[in-house]
Structure formats: structure tokens, C-alpha cells
N, C-alpha and C positions, 0 to 999 in steps of 0.2 A: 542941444540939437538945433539944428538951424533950420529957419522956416519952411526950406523948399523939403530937405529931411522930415520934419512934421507931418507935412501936408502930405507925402508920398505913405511915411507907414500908416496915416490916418485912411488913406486911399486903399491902400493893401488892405488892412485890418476890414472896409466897407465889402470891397469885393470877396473877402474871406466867408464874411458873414451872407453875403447872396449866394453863395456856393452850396453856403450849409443848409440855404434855406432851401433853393431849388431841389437839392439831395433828399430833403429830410420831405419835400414836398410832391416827388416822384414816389417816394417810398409811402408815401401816404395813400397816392392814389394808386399801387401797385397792390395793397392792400384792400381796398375796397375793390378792383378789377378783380383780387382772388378770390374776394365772398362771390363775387357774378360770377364766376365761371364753378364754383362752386353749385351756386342753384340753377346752373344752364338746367340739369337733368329734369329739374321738376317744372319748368313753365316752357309755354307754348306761345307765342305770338302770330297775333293777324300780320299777314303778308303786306310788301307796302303796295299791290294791288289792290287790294278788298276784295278779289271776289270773291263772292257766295257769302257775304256775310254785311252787316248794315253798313250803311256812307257817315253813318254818322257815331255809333259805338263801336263798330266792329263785331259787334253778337249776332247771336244767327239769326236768318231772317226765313221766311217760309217761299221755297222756289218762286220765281218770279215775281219778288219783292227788291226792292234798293232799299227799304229800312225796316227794321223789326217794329211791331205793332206800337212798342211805347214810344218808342223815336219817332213816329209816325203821329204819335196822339200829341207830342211835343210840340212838333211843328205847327200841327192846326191852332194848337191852342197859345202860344205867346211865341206869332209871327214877327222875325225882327230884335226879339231880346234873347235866343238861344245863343252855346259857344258858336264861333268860326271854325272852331277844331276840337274835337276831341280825341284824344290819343292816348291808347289805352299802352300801357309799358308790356303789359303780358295779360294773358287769361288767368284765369284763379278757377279751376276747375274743382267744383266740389269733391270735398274728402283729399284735397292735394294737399302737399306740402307751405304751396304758396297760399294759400288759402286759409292753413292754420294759422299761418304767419299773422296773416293780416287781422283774423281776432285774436290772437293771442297776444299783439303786441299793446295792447290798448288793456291789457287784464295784469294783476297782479300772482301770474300765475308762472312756477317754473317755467324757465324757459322763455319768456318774455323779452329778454333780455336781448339773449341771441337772436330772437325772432325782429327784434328795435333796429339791432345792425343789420344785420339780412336786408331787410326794407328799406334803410340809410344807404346803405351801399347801392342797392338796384336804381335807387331815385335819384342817388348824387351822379352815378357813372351817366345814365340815363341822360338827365340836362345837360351835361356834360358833351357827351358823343351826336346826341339829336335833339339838343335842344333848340339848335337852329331849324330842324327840319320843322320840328311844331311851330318856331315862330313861323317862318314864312307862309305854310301854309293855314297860319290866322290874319297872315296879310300885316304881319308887323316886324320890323328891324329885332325888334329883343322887346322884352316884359320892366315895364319901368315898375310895377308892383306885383308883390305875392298875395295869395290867397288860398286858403283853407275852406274848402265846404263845411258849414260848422255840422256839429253832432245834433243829430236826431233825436236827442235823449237829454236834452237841458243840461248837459255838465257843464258841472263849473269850472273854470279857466282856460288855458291855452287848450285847444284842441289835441290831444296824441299826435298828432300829426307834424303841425306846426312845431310841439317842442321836441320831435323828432329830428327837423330839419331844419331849422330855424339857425343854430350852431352853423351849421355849412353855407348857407348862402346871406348876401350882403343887402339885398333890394329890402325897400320898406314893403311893411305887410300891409295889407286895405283891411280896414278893420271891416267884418261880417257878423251880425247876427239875428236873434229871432227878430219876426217882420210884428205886425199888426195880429197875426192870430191867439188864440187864447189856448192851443192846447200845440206845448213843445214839442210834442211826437208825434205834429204830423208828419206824413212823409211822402203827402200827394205834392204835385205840381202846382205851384203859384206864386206869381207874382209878386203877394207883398209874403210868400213865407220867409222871408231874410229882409234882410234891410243892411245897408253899405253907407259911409259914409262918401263927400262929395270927391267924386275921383274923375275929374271933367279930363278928358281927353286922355286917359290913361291908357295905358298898354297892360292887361293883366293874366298873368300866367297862375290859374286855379289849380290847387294841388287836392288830390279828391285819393282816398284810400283805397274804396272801392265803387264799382258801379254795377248793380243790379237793375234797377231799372233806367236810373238815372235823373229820376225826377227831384233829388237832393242837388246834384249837380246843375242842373240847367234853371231850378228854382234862385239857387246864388248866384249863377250869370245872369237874370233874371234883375237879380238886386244889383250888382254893377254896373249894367248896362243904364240903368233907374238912375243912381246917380255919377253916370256919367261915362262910362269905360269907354271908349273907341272901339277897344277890340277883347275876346276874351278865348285864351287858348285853358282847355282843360286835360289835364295830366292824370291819367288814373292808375292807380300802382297794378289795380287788380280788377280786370273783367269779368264779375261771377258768370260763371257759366256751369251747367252741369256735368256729371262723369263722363269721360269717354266711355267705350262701351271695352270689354272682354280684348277687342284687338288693337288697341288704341286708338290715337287719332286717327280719323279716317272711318271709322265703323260705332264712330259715337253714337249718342241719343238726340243727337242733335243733328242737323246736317251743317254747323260750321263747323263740325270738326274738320270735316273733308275739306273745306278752305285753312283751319289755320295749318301753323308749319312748326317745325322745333324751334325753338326762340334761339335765334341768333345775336348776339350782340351787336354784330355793323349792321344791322338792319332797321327798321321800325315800322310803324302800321304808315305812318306817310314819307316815306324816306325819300328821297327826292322827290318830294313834290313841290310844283312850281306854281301853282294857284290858288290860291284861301279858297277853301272848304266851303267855309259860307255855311255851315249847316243849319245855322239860326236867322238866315238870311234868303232864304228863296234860291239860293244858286248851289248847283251842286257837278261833281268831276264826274257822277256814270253816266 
């Protein structure tokens, strides 16, 4: 076979193999798009307005409030080291489906399993479709590092989370863990509760399971910002919030039900938004 012969079926054979890949790599993500349309029925997301509900969680706040009481105790108390953004993927309304999800995937209990992809899939399509929308509105091009709010409860090694997701994306992790306190389970707000190694000028994209108060989450931005981040966008799979009421959304126990909406996929809590949040920063969009 003669050289230019060679070098053509070597060419064919290269371009054979980017066909199969891109094939086998739409089929991948058509797969994970069918777990999300799958769990549309059971989650609810904040609107990419916010109203009636916090600027800074998206949880409900009490009429004539911009942030619910703990977002509000955040602020006063470590001005300047909170995220730029948080952006919650959906609500986890107690007794939901998504909600099981989210502790059952972290337990060794039937079903855990399904419940690992379920959450793998919501998170991958997620960065995926809006992960620009949360960059920009942390004021950053893209996330040069990952990170994991570590566990509340001294487990030992990778986080559930992290070896959840870890597989699917390429960026290096910031390594996170307990600060200076003497007891692992706390799970107030502070300062030195985490400790991060030096991440001078970094861009960090926090992946957080869930967020009940949120004082786990802005404690680890907290510790990034300490050694060093620029900026820090936080991802949270699941909003705890409590049951709707008897008629659904809209007639909850809460008054954000009446702001959030049915979770749509092209949507998110900040979808086109064109200004970093700042919500650990003094500036804010309402």
C-alpha cells in the first residue's frame, strides 16, 4: 500500500472512530435527559425572577422580606466571604420524591442506587444546559475548580457527592475540610468551620446536595474565599423546603410556594441573568 493509500485509510479509520464516539456520546446524554424528564413530575423550581422568595436561596421568605431570616443572619455575620450565587437546581419539598432521593442516595439502602442516578443525571444535564447561566451570574467565564461542601458528620473519604459526580466532570477538586473546631457536627455558620487549601485567584464552582439552612454551604465558601477563591458559585441539587399543602403549589405551608413554578428544564433560578448576585458581597438584583 502506498503512502498516500495509508495515510487516507488511517484518516477514514480516525474519522470512523469520532462518529462512533459522538453517536455513542449523544446517546449518553439522551439517557441522562430521560432520567430528567422522568423526575420533571416530582420537583419544582424557583422562577429565574425570584419573586416571593429569598435573593439569595430561593426559600421562602416572610412578606416584605428580599431574604429569609438565615440568609439574612449570613450576611451580617461574614460580610464579604459568602457565595456570588447560589442556585438551587429544584426544591426538595419534604416527604417528595426528590427529597427521598437525596438521603437515600448517601445510605446503603434499596434503592440507593436508582436514587445515585436520578441525582447524577439532574446534576450533569443541569451544568450542562445552565451552567453558564450560574457562571455569569458569580461574575466568572467558567469554574477553573470543584468543590463539595464536606459532610457534617466526620465521614470518612470522598464525600457521596463528589464520588457521585466526580466520573462526569474533568476540573480539579479544591480540596475542603474540618476547620479549627473540636466537635465535626457542628453545623452553625463559621468561618474557620472548613479549611481549603491555597486556591489564589480561582474560580469555584461548590456542589452542595442540599440546603436547609445553608449555614454548611456559605461556612465552605467561607473557607475558599480564606484561601484564596475570586469567586464562588454554589450548586445545590435540593432546596429543603416543607410540604405543599392539600392543593398543591400555590396553597402550601409556606408562602414560596406561590412563587415557585413546575420545574422546567430550559429554565433555572437565574437564567439569563446578566449581573453576579454578589450575595456575599453587599450588592444585590432586587
Amino acid at each position: 500500500m502506498s503512502g498516500d493509500a495509508a495515510e487516507d485509510s488511517a484518516a477514514g479509520r480516525d474519522a470512523a472512530a469520532r462518529r462512533r464516539a459522538a453517536s455513542g456520546s449523544r446517546a449518553g446524554w439522551e439517557l441522562l435527559a430521560r432520567s430528567v424528564r422522568g423526575q420533571v413530575p416530582h420537583l419544582t423550581g424557583p422562577p429565574p425572577d425570584g419573586r416571593g422568595l429569598c435573593v439569595t436561596c430561593k426559600g421562602p421568605i416572610a412578606p416584605g422580606n428580599v431574604r429569609c431570616y438565615q440568609c439574612g443572619l449570613h450576611a451580617e455575620t461574614l460580610p464579604g466571604l459568602l457565595a456570588d450565587v447560589v442556585v438551587p437546581i429544584s426544591h426538595a419539598a419534604k416527604g417528595g420524591q426528590h427529597a427521598r432521593n437525596l438521603w437515600l442516595y448517601k445510605s446503603a439502602r434499596p434503592g440507593a442506587a436508582q436514587a445515585s442516578a436520578a441525582l447524577r443525571a439532574l446534576l450533569v444535564v443541569f451544568l450542562r444546559d445552565h451552567g453558564r447561566c450560574a457562571w455569569r451570574s458569580a461574575g466568572m467565564t467558567g469554574p477553573t475548580h470543584l468543590a463539595v461542601v464536606p459532610s457534617g458528620r466526620g465521614r470518612a473519604g470522598p464525600h457521596p457527592l463528589q464520588a457521585l459526580i466526580a466520573p462526569c466532570l474533568a476540573l480539579p477538586w479544591a480540596r475542603l475540610g474540618p476547620g479549627l473546631r473540636d466537635d465535626p457536627a457542628a453545623r452553625d455558620l463559621g468561618a474557620d468551620r472548613f479549611h481549603a487549601v491555597s486556591l489564589a485567584g480561582a474560580d469555584v464552582a461548590l456542589l452542595d446536595d442540599t440546603w436547609t439552612s445553608g449555614a454548611s454551604a456559605q461556612s465552605a465558601c467561607a473557607a475558599l474565599r480564606l484561601a484564596g477563591a475570586r469567586s464562588v458559585a454554589v450548586i445545590v441539587l435540593g432546596r429543603h423546603v416543607s410540604a405543599p399543602g392539600p392543593g398543591g403549589a400555590g396553597s402550601g405551608r409556606w408562602p414560596g410556594w406561590a412563587a415557585a413554578m413546575p420545574f422546567r428544564p430550559w429554565l433555572c433560578a437565574v437564567h439569563g441573568a446578566v449581573l453576579p448576585a454578589a450575595a456575599g458581597r453587599g450588592r444585590t438584583r432586587d
